[in-house]
N, CA, C and O atoms as a CHARMM CRD file, in Angstrom:
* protein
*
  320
    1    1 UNK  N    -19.22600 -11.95200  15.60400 PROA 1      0.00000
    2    1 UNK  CA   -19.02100 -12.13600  17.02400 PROA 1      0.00000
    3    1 UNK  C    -20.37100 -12.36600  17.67300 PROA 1      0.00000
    4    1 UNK  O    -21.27900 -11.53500  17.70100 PROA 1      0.00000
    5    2 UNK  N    -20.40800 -13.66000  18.22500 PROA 2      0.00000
    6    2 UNK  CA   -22.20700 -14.07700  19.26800 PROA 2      0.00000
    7    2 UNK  C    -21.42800 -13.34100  20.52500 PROA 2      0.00000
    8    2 UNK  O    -20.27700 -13.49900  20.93400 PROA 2      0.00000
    9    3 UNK  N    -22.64400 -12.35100  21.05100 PROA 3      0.00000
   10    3 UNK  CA   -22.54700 -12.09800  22.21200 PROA 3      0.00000
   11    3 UNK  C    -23.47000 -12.49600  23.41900 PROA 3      0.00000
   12    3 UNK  O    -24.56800 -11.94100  23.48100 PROA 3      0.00000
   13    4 UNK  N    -23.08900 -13.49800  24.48000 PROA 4      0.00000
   14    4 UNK  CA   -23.67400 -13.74100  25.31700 PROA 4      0.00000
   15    4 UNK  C    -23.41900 -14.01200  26.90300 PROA 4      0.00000
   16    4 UNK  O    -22.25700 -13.70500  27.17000 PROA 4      0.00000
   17    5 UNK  N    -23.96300 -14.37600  27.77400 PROA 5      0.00000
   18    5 UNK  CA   -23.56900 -13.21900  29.14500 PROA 5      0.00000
   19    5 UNK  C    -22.30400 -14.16300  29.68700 PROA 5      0.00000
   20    5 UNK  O    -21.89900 -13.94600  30.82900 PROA 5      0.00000
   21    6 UNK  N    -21.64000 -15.26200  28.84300 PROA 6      0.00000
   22    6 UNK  CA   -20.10100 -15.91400  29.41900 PROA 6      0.00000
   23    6 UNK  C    -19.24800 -14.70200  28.51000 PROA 6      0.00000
   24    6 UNK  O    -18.18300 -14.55600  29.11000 PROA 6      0.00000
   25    7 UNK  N    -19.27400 -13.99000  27.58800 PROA 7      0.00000
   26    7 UNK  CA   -18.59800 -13.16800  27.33500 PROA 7      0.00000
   27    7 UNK  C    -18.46400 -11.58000  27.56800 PROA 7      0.00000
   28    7 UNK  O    -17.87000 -10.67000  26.98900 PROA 7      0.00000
   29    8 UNK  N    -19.39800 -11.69700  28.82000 PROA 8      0.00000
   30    8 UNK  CA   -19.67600 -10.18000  29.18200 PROA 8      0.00000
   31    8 UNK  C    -18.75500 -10.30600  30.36800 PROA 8      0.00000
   32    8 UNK  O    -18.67600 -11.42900  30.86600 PROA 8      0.00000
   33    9 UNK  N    -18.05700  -9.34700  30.88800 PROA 9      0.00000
   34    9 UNK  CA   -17.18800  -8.81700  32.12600 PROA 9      0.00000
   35    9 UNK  C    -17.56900  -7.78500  32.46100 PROA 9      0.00000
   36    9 UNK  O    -17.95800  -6.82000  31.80300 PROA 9      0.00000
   37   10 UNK  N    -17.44600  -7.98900  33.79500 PROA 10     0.00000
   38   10 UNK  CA   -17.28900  -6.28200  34.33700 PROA 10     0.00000
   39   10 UNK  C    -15.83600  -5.54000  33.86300 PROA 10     0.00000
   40   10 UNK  O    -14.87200  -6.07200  33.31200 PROA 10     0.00000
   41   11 UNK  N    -16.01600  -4.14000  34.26600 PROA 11     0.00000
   42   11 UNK  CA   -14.84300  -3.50900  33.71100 PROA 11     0.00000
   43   11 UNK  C    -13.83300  -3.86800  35.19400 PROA 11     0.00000
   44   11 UNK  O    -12.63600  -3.80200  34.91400 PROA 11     0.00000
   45   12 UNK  N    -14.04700  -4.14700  36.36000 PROA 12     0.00000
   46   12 UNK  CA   -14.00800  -4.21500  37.51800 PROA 12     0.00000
   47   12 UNK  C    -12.65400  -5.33500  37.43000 PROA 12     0.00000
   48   12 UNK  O    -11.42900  -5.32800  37.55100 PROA 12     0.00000
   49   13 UNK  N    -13.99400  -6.45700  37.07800 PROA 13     0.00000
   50   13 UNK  CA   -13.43400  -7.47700  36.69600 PROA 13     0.00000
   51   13 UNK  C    -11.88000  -7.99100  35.88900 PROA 13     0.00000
   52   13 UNK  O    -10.96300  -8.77300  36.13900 PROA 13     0.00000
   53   14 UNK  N    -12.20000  -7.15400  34.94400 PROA 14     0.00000
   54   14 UNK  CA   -11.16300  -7.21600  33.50300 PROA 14     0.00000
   55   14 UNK  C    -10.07700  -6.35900  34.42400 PROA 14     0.00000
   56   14 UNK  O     -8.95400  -6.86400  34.42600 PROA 14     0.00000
   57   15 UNK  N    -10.23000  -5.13700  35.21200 PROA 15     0.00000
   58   15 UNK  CA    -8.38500  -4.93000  35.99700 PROA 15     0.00000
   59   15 UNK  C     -8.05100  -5.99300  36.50900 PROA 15     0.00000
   60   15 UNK  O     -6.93200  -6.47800  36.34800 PROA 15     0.00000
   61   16 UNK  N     -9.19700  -6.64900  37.37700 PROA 16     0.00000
   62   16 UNK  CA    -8.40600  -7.19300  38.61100 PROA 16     0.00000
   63   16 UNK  C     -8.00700  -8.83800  37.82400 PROA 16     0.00000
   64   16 UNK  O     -7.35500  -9.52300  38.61300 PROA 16     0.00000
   65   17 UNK  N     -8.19600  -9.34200  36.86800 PROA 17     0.00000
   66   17 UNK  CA    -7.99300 -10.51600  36.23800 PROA 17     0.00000
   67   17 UNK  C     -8.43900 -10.87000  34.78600 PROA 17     0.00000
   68   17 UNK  O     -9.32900 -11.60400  34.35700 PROA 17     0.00000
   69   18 UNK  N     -7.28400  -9.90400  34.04500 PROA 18     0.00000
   70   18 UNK  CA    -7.27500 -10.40500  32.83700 PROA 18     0.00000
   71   18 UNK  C     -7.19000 -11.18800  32.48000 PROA 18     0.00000
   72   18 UNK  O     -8.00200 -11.52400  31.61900 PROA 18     0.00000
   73   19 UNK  N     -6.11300 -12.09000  32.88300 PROA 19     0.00000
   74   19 UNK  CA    -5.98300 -13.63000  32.76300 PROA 19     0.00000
   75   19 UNK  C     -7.48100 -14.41700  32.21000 PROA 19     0.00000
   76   19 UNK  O     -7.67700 -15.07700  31.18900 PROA 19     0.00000
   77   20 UNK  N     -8.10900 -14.16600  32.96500 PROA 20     0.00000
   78   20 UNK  CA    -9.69800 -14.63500  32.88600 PROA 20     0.00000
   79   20 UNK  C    -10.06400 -14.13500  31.27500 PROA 20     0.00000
   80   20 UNK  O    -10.28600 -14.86100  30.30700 PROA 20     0.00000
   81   21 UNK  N    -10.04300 -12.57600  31.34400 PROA 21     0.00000
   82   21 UNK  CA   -10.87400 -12.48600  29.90200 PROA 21     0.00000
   83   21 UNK  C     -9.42100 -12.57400  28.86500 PROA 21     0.00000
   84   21 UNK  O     -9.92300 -12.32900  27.76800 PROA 21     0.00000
   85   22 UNK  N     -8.66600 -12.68100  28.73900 PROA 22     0.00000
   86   22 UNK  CA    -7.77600 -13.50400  27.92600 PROA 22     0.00000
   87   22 UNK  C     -8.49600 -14.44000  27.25500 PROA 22     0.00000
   88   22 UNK  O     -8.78800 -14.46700  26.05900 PROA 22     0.00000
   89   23 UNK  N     -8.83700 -15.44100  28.39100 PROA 23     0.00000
   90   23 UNK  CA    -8.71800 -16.96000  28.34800 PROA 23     0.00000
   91   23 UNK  C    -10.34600 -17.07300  27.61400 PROA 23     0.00000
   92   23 UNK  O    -10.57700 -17.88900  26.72100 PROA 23     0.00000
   93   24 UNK  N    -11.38100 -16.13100  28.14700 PROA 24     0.00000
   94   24 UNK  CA   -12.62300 -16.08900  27.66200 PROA 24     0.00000
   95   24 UNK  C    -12.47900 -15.71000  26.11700 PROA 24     0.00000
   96   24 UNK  O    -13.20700 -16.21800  25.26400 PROA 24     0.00000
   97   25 UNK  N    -11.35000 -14.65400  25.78400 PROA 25     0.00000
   98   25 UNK  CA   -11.52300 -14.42100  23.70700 PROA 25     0.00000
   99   25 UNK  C    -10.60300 -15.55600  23.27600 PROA 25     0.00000
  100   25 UNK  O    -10.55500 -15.91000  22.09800 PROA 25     0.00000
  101   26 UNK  N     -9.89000 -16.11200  24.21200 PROA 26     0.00000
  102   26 UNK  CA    -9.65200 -17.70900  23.66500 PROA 26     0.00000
  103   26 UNK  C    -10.47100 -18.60800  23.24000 PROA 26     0.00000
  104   26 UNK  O    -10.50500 -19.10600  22.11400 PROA 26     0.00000
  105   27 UNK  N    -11.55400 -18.95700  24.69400 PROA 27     0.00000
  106   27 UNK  CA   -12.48700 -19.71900  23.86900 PROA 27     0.00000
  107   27 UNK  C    -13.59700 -19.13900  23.10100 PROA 27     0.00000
  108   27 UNK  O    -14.38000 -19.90600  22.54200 PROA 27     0.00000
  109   28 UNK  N    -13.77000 -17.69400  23.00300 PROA 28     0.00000
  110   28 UNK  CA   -15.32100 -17.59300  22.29000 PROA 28     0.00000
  111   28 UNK  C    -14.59200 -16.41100  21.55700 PROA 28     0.00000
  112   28 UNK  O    -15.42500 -15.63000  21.09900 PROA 28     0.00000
  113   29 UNK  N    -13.50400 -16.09600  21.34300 PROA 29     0.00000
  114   29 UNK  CA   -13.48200 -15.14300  20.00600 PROA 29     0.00000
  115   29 UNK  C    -13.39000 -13.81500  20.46800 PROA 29     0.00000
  116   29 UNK  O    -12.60400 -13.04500  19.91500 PROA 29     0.00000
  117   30 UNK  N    -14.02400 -13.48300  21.32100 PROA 30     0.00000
  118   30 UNK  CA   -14.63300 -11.61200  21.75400 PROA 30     0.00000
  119   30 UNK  C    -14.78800 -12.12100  22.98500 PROA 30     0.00000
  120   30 UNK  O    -15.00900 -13.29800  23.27100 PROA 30     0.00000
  121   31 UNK  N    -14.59900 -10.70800  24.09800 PROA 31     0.00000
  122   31 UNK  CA   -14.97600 -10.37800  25.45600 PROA 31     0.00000
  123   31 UNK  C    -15.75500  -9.20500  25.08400 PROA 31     0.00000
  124   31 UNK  O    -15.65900  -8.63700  23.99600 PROA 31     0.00000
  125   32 UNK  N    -16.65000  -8.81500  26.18300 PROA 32     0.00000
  126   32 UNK  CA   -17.25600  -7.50300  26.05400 PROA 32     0.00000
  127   32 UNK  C    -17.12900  -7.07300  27.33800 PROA 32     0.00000
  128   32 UNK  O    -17.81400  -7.71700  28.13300 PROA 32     0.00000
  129   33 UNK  N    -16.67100  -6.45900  27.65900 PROA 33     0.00000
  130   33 UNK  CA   -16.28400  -5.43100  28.81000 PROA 33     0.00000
  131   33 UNK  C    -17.25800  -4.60700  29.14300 PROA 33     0.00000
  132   33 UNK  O    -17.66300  -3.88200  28.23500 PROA 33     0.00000
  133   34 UNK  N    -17.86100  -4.48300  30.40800 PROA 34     0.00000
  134   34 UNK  CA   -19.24700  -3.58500  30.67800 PROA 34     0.00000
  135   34 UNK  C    -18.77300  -2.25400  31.46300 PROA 34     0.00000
  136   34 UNK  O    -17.68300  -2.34500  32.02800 PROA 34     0.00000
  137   35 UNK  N    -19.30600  -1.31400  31.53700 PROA 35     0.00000
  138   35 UNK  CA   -18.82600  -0.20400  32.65500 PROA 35     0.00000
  139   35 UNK  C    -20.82900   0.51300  32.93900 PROA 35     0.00000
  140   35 UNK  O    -21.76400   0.91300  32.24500 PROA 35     0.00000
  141   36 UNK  N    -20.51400   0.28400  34.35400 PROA 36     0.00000
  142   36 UNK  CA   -21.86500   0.51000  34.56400 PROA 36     0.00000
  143   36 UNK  C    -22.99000  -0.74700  33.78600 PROA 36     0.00000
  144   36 UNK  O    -24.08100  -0.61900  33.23100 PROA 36     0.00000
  145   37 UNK  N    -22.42500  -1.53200  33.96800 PROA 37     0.00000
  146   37 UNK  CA   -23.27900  -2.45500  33.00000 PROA 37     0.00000
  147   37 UNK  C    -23.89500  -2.22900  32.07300 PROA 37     0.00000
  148   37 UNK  O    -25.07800  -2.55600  31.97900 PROA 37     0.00000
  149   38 UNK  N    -23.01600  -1.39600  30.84000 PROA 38     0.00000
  150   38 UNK  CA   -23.45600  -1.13900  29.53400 PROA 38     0.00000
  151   38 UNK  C    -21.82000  -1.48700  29.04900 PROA 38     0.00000
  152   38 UNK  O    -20.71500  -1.36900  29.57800 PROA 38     0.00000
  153   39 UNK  N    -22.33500  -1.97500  27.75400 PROA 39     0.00000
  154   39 UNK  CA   -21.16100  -2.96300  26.81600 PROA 39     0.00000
  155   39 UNK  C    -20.33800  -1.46100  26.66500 PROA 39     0.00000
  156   39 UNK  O    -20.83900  -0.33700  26.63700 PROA 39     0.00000
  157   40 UNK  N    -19.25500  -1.75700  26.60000 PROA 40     0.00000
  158   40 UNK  CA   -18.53200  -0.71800  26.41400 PROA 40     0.00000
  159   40 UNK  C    -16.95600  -0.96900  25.67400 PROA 40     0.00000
  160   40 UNK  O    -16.34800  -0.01800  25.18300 PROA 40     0.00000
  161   41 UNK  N    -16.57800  -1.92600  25.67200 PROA 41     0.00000
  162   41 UNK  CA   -15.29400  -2.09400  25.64900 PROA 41     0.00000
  163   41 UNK  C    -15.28600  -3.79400  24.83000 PROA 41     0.00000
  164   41 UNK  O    -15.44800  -4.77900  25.55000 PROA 41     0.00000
  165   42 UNK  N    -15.08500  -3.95900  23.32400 PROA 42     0.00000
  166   42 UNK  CA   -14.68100  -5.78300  22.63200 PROA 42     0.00000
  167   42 UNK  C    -13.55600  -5.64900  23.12800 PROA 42     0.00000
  168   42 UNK  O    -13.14000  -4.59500  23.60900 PROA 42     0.00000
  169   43 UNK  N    -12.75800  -7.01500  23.04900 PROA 43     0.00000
  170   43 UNK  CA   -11.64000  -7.67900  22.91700 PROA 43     0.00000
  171   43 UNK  C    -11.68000  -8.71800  22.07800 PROA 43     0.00000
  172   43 UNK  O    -12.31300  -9.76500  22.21000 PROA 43     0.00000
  173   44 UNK  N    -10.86900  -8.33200  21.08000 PROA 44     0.00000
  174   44 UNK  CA   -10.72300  -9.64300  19.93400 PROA 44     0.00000
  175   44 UNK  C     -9.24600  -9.65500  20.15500 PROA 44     0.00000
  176   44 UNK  O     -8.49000  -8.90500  20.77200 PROA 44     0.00000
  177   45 UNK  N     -9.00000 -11.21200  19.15500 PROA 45     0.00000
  178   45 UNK  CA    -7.46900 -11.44000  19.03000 PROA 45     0.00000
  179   45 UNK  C     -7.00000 -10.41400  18.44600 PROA 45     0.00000
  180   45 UNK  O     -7.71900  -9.57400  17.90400 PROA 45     0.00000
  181   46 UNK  N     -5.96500 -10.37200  18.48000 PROA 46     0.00000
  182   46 UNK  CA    -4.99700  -9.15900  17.27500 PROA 46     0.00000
  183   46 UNK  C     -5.24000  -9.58800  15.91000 PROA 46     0.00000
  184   46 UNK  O     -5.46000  -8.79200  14.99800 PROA 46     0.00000
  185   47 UNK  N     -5.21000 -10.50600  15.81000 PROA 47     0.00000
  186   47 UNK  CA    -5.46700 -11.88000  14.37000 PROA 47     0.00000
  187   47 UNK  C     -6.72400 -11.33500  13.88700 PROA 47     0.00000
  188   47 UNK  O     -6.74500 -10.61100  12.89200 PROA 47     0.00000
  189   48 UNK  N     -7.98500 -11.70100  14.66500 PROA 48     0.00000
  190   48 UNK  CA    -8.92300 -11.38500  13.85700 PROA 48     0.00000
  191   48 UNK  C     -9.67600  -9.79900  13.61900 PROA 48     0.00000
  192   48 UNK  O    -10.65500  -9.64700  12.88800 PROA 48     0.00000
  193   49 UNK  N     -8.98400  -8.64200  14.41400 PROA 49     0.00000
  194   49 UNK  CA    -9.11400  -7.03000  14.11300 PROA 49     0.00000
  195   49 UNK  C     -8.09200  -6.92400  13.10300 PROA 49     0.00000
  196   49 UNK  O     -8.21200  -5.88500  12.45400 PROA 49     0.00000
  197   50 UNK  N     -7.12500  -7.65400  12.75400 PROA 50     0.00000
  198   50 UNK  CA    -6.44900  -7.55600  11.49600 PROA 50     0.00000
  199   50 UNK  C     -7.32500  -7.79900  10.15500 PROA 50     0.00000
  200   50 UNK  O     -7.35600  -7.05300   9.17600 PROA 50     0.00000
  201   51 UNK  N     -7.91900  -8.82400  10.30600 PROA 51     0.00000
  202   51 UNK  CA    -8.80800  -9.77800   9.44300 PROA 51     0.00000
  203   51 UNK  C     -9.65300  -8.33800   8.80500 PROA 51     0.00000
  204   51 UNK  O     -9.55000  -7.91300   7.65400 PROA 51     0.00000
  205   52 UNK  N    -10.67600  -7.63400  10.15000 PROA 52     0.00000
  206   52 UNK  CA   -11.49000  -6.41500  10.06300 PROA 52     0.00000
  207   52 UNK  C    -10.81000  -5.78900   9.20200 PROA 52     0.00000
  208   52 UNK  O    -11.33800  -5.63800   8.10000 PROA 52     0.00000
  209   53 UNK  N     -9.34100  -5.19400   9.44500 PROA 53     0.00000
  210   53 UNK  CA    -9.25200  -3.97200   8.92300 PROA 53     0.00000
  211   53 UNK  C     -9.19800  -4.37300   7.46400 PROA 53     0.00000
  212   53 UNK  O     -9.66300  -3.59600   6.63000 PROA 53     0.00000
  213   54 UNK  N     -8.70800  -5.43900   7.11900 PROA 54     0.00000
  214   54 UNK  CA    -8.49300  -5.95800   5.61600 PROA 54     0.00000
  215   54 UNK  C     -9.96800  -5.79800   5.09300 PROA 54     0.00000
  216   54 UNK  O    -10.12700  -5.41900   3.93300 PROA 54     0.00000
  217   55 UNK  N    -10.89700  -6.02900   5.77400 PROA 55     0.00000
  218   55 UNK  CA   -12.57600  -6.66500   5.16400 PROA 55     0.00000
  219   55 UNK  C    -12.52400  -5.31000   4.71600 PROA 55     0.00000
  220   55 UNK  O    -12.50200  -5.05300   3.51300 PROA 55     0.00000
  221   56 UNK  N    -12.49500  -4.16700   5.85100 PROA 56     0.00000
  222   56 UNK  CA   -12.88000  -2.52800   5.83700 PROA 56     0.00000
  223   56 UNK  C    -11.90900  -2.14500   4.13300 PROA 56     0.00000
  224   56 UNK  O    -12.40700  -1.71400   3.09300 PROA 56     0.00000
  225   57 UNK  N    -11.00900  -2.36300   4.30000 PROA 57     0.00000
  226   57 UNK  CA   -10.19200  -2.08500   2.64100 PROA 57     0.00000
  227   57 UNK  C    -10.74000  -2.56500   1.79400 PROA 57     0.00000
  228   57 UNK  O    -11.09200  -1.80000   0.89600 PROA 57     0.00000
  229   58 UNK  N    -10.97900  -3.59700   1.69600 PROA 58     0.00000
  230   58 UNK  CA   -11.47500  -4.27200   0.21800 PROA 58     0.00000
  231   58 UNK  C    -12.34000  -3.29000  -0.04000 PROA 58     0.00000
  232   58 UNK  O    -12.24700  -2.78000  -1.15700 PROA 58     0.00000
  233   59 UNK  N    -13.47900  -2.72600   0.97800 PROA 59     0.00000
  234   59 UNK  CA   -15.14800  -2.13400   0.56700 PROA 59     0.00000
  235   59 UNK  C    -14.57900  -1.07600   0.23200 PROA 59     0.00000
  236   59 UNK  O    -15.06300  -0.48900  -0.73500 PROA 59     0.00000
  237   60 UNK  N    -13.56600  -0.57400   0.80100 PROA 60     0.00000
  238   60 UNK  CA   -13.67500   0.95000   0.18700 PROA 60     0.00000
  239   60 UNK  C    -12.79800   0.63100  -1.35100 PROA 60     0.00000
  240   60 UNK  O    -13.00300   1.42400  -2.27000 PROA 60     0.00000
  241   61 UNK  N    -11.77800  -0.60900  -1.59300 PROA 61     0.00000
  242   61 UNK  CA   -12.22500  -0.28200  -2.90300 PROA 61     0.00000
  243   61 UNK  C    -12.82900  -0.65900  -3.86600 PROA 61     0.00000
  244   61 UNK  O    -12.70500  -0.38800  -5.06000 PROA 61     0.00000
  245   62 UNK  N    -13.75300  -1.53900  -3.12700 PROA 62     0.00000
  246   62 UNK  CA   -14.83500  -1.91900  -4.24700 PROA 62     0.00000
  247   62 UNK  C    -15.36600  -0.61600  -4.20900 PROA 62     0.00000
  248   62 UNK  O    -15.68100  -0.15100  -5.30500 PROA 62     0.00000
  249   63 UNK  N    -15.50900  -0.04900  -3.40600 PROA 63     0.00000
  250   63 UNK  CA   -16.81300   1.30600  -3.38800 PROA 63     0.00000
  251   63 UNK  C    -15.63100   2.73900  -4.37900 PROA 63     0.00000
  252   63 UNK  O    -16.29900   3.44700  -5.13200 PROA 63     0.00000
  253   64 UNK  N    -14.49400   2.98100  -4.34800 PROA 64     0.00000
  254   64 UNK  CA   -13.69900   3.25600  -5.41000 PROA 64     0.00000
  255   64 UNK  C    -13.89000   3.04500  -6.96800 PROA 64     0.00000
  256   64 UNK  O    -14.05000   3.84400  -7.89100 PROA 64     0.00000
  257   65 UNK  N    -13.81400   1.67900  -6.91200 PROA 65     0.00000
  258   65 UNK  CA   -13.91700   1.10200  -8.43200 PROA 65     0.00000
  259   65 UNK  C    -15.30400   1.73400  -8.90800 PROA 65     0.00000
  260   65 UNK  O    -15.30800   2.43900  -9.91700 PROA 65     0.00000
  261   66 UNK  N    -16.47200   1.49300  -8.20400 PROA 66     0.00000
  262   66 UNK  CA   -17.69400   1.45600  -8.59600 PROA 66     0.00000
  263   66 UNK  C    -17.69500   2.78000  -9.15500 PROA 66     0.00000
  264   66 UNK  O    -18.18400   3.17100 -10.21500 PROA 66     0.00000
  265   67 UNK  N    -16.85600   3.60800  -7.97200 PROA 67     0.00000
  266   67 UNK  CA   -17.15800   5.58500  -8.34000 PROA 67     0.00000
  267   67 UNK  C    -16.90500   5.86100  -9.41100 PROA 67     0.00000
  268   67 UNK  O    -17.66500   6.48100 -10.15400 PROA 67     0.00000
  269   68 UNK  N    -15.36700   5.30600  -9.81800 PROA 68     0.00000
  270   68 UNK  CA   -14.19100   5.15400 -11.20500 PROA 68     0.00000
  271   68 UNK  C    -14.86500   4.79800 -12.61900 PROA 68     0.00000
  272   68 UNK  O    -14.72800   5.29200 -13.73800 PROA 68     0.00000
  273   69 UNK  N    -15.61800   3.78400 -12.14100 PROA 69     0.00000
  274   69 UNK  CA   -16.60600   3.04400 -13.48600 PROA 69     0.00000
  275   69 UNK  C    -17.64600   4.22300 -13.40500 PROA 69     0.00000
  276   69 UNK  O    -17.49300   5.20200 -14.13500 PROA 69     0.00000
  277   70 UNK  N    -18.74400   4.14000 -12.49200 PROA 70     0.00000
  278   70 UNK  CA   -19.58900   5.01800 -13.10500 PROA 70     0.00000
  279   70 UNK  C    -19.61700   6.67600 -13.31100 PROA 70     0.00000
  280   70 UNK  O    -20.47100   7.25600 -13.98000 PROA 70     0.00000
  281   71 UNK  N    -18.47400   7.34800 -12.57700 PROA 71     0.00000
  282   71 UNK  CA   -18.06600   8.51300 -13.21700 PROA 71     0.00000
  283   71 UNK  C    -16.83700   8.92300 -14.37300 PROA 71     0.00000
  284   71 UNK  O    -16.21400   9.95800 -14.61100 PROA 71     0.00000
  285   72 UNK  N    -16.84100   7.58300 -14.93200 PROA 72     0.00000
  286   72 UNK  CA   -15.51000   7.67800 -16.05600 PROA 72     0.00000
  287   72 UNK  C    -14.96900   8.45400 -17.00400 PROA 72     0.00000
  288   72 UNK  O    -13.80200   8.60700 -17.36400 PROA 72     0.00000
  289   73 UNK  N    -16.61500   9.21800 -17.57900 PROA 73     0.00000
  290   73 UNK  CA   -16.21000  10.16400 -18.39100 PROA 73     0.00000
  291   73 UNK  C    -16.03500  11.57500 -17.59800 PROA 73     0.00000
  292   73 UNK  O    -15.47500  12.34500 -18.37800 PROA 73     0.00000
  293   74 UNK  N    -16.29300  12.21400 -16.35800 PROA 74     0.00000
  294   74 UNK  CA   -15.72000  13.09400 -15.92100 PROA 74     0.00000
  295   74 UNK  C    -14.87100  12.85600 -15.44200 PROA 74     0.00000
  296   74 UNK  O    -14.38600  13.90400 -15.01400 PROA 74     0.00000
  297   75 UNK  N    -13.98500  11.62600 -15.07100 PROA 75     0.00000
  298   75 UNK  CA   -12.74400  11.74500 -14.31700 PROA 75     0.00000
  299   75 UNK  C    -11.68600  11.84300 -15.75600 PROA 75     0.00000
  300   75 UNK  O    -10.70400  12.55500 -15.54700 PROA 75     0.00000
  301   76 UNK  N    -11.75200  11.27000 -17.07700 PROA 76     0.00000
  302   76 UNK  CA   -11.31700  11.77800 -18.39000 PROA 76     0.00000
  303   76 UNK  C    -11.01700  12.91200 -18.07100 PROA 76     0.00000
  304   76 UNK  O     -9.96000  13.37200 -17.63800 PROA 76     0.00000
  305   77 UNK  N    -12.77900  13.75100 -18.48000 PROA 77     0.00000
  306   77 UNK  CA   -12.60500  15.31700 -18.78600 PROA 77     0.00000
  307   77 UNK  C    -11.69900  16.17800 -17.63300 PROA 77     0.00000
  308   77 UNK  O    -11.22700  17.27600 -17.92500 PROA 77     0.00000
  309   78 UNK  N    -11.51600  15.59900 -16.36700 PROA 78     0.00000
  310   78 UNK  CA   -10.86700  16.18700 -15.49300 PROA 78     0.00000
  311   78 UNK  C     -9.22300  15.86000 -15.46700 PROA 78     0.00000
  312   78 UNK  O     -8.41400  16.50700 -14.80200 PROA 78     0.00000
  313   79 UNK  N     -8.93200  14.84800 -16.23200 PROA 79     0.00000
  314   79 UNK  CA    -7.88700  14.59900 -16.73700 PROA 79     0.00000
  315   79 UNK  C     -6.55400  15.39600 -17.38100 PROA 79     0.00000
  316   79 UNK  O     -5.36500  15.58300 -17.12600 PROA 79     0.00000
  317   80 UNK  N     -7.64000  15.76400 -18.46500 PROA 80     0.00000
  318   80 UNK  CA    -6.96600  16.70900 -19.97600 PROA 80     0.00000
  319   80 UNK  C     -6.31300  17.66000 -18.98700 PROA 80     0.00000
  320   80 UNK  O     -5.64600  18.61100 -19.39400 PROA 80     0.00000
């Protein structure tokens, strides 16, 4: 996600006309929502925080496998 100041909103903003930041993670992917003018709040499609949570699974089980392989002979002995 590029963040830059067409994808920043106020939080102000984002009640009074979503429509707007809708239309802004239409064209650029992400909104960033400010409160007090500190980033506070993405908006992605539903589509691509789906995408995330899949990326987030794979690592944990690559990071699984890796544990599985290199502790193999105590997960055996813990086996028996």
């Amino acid at each position: 996600m590029t963040v830059n100041t067409k994808n920043l909103v106020s939080i102000t903003e984002a009640n009074q006309n979503f429509s707007r930041v809708a239309r802004l993670v239409d064209e650029n992917g992400a909104a960033v929502i400010l409160k007090n003018n500190v980033p506070r709040y993405v908006l992605v499609e539903f589509s691509q925080a789906e995408q995330e949570q899949i990326a987030e699974d794979e690592d944990i089980l690559a990071v699984s496998k890796r544990l599985i392989a290199k502790n193999r002979t105590a997960y055996e002995e813990l086996a028996k």
